[in-house]
C-alpha positions in Angstrom: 0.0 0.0 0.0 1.0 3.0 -0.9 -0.6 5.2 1.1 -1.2 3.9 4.3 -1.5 5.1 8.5 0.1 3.4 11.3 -1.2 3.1 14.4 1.7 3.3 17.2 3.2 0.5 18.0 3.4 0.0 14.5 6.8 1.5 12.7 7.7 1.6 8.9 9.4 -1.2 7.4 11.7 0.8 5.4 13.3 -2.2 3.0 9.5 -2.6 2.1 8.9 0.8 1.3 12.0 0.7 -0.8 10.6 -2.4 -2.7 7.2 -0.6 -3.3 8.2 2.0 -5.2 11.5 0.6 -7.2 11.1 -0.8 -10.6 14.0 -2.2 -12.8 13.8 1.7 -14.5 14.0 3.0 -11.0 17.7 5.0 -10.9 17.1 7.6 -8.2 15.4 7.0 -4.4 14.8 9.8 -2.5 13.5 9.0 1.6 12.7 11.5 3.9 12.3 10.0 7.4 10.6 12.5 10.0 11.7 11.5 13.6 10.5 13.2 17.1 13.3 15.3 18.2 13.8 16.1 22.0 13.7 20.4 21.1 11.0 22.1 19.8 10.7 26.0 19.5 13.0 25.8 22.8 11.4 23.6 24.6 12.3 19.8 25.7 9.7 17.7 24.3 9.2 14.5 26.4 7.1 12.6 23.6 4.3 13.5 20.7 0.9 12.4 20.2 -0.8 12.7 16.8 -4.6 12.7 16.2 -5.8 11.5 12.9 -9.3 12.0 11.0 -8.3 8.3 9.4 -10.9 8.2 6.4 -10.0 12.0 5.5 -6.3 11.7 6.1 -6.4 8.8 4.0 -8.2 10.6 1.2 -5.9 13.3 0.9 -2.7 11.6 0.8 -4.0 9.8 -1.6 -4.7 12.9 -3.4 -0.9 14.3 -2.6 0.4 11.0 -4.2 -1.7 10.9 -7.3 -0.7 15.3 -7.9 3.4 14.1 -7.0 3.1 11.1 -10.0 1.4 14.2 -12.4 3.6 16.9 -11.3 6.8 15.2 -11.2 8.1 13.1 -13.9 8.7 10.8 -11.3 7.9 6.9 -11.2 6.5 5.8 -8.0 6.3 7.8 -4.5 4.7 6.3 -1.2 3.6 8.7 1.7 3.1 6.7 5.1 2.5 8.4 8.8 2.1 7.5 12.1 -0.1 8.1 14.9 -0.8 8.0 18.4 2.3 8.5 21.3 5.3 8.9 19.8 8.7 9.1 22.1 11.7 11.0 21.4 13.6 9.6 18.3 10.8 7.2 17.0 9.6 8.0 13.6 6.6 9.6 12.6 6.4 9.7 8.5 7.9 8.4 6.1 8.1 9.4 1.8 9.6 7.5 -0.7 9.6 9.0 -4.1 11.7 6.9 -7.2 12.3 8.1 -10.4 14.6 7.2 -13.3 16.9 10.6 -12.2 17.6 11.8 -8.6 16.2 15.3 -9.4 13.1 14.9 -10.1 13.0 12.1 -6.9 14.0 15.0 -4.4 11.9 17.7 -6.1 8.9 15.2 -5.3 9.6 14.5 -1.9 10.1 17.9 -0.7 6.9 19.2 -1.9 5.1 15.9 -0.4 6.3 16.5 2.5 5.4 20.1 2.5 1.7 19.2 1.1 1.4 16.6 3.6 2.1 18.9 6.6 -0.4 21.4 4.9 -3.3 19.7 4.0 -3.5 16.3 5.9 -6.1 16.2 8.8 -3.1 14.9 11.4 -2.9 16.7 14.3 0.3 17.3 16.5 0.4 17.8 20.3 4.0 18.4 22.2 4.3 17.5 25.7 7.2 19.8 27.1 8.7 19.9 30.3 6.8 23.3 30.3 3.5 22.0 29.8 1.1 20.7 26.1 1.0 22.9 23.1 -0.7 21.7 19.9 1.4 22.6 16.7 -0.5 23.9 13.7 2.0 24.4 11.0 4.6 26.9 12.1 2.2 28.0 14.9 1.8 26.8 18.8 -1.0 26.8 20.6 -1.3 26.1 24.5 -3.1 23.2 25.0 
């Protein structure tokens, strides 16, 4: 699958997202892994819990992988996230774009990413040593 959630505990198998998108035309792979970090807008973040509206968040990266195959002349490209409680230095997403160059592969995954974080109905609250804050883009909110 392609596009898929996972529900903490389950991680990314990374060798099968690999295998997913590589074809025997397949010369460039481009993976972004997002990880929780222990700093976030100066604070220590003791773990991370994402909410997920599962049948929209679905939908839509659907929609971001089907726009990165038209946009990009790129072959194949897999967008998976996770949800739930996350601790510090577990992963959280994980894109995969192949193409026959390594251009077009990175071109695709940095504007997945960036869709993914705009438009996907995942939610991210930090819990901080000073207290919750729910992250909206590049904004924080006190929880």
């Amino acid at each position: 699958m392609l596009t898929k959630l996972f529900k903490k505990p389950e991680d990314f198998d990374i060798n099968e997202a690999i295998n997913l998108v590589s074809s025997r035309t397949t010369g460039g792979i481009v993976i972004f892994l997002g990880k929780v970090r222990e700093e976030s807008h100066g604070r220590r973040v003791k773990k991370l819990i994402y909410e997920a509206y599962e049948e929209m968040a679905m939908k839509e990266m659907k929609r971001i992988r089907e726009e990165a195959l038209q946009k990009f002349p790129i072959e194949e490209i897999l967008i998976w996230h996770r949800y739930g409680e996350l601790e510090v230095e577990e992963n959280t997403i994980l894109i995969v774009a192949a193409g026959k160059h390594r251009k077009e592969s990175f071109e695709a995954c940095i504007w997945a990413v960036d869709e993914v974080k705009k438009r996907v109905p995942i939610w991210k609250k930090e819990i901080t040593d000073e207290g919750e804050f729910w992250i909206e883009g590049n904004k924080v909110r006190k929880a």
